[in-house]
C-alpha positions in Angstrom: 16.3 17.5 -3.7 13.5 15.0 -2.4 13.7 11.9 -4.5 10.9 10.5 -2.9 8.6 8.5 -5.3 5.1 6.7 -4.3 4.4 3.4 -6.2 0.5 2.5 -6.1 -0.1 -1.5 -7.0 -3.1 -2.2 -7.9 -4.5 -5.4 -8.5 -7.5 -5.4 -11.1 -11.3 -5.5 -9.1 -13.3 -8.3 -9.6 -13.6 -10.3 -12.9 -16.1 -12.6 -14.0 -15.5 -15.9 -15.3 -17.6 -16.3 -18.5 -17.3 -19.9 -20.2 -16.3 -19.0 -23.9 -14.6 -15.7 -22.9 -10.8 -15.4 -23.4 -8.7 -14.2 -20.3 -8.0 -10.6 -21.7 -11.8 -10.4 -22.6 -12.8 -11.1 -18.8 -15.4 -8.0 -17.7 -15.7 -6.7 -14.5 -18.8 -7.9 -11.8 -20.6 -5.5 -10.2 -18.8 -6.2 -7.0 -15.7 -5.2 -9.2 -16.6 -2.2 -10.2 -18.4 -1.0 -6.8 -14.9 -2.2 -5.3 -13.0 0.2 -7.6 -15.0 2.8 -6.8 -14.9 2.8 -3.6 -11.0 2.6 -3.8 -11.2 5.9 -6.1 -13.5 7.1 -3.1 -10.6 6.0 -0.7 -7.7 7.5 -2.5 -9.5 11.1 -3.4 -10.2 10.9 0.7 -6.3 10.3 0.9 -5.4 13.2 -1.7 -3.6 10.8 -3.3 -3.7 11.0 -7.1 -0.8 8.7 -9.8 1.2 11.1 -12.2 1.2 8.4 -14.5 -0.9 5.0 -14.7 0.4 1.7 -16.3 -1.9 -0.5 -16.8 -2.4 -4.2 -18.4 -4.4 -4.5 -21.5 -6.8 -6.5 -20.6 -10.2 -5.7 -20.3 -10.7 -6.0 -16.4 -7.5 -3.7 -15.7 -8.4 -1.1 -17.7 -12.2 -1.3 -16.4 -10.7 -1.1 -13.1 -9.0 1.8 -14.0 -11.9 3.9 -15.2 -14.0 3.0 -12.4 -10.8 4.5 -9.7 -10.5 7.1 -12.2 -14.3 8.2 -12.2 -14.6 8.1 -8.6 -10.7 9.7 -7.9 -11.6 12.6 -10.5 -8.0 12.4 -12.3 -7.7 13.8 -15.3 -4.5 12.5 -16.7 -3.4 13.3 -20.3 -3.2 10.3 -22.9 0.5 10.4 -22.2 0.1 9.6 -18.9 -1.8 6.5 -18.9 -0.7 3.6 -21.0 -2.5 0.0 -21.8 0.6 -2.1 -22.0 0.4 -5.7 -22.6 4.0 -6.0 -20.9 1.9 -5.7 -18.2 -0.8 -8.2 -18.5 2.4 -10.5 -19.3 4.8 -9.2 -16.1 6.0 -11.1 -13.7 7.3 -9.0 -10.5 10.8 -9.1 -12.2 9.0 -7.3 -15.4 6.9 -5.0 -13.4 10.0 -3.6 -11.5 11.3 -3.3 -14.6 8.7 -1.3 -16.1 8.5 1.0 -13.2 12.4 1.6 -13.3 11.8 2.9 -16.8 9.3 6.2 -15.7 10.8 9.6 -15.3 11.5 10.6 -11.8 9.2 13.6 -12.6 6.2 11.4 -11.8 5.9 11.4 -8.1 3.1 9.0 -8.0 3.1 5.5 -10.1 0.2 3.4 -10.5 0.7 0.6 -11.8 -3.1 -1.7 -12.7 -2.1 -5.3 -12.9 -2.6 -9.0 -11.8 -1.7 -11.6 -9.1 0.7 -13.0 -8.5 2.7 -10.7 -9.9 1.4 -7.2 -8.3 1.2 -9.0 -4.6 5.0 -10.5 -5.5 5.9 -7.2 -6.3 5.2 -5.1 -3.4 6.5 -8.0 -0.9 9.7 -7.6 -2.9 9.9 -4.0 -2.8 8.8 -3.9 0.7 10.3 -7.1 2.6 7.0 -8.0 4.0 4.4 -10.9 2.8 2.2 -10.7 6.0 -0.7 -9.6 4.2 -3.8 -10.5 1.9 -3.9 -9.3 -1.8 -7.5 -10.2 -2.9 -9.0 -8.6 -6.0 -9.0 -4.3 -6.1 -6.2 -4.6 -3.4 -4.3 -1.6 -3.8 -0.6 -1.2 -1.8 0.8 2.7 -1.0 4.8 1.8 -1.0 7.0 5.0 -0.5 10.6 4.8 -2.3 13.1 7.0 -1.1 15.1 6.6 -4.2 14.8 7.4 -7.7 12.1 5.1 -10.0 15.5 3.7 -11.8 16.8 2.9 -8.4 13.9 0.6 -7.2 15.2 -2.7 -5.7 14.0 -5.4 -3.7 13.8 -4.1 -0.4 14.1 -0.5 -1.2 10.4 0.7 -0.3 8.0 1.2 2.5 4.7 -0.2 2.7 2.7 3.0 3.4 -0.9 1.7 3.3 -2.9 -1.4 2.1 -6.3 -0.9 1.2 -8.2 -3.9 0.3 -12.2 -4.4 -0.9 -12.7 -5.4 3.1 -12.5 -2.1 4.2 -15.0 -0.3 2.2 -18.5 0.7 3.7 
């Protein structure tokens, strides 16, 4: 049996940085949500679509979301997509964690977080660090092993697609 899992990290688009606005408040720019879209765009292209989404609370994660959602056309079931503050919270350590706990069922994990923690996490999972993770940066690791399995150095980075690439 393939026990072959793909982990998306996903690093929320663009924010703005309103004065008086609390951090989980923070909306997307335009720039953001063009950039997300154009990742949905790139991932559709890819046929590449998550079984199940976790994703940060805050407001910019999950506009992220529905912008890569719009544009990717999934239609996931309320079970599948969660708005976890563990999450917005996580370190790497936390978001390994929360990874380790979805059901191998779900071939595809995205997880819709921040920095540093979603750049920390797929140089641990991968072993490599020789790469930018700006905003709506969005890394394709391949892990051969069960999601409970997941360990530093344990995955393959598959694909990086960052804001720089779209048209």
């Amino acid at each position: 049996m393939d026990t072959a899992h793909t982990l998306l990290v996903l690093r929320h688009a663009k924010a703005a940085g309103e004065p008086g606005v609390n951090d989980e408040q923070r909306p997307l720019t335009g720039r953001g949500r063009r950039n997300a879209t154009a990742l949905g765009q790139w991932l559709h292209a890819q046929g590449v679509s998550p079984d199940r989404v976790l994703c940060s609370s805050s407001r910019r994660t999950i506009q992220t979301w529905e912008q890569v959602s719009a544009a990717l056309g999934a239609v996931l079931d309320a079970n599948s997509v969660s708005f976890d503050r563990r999450v917005y919270d996580a370190g790497a350590g936390d978001l390994l964690d929360i990874v380790r706990e979805q059901p191998d069922e779900a071939r595809v994990v995205m997880t819709v977080g921040h920095n540093p923690a979603s750049h920390q996490l797929t140089v641990d999972l991968t072993g490599r660090s020789d790469f930018p993770f700006p905003t709506c940066a969005l890394a394709v690791i391949r892990l051969p092993v069960s999601w409970a399995d997941a360990a530093p150095g344990s995955g393959d980075l598959m694909a990086l697609w960052t804001p720089h690439q779209a048209p």
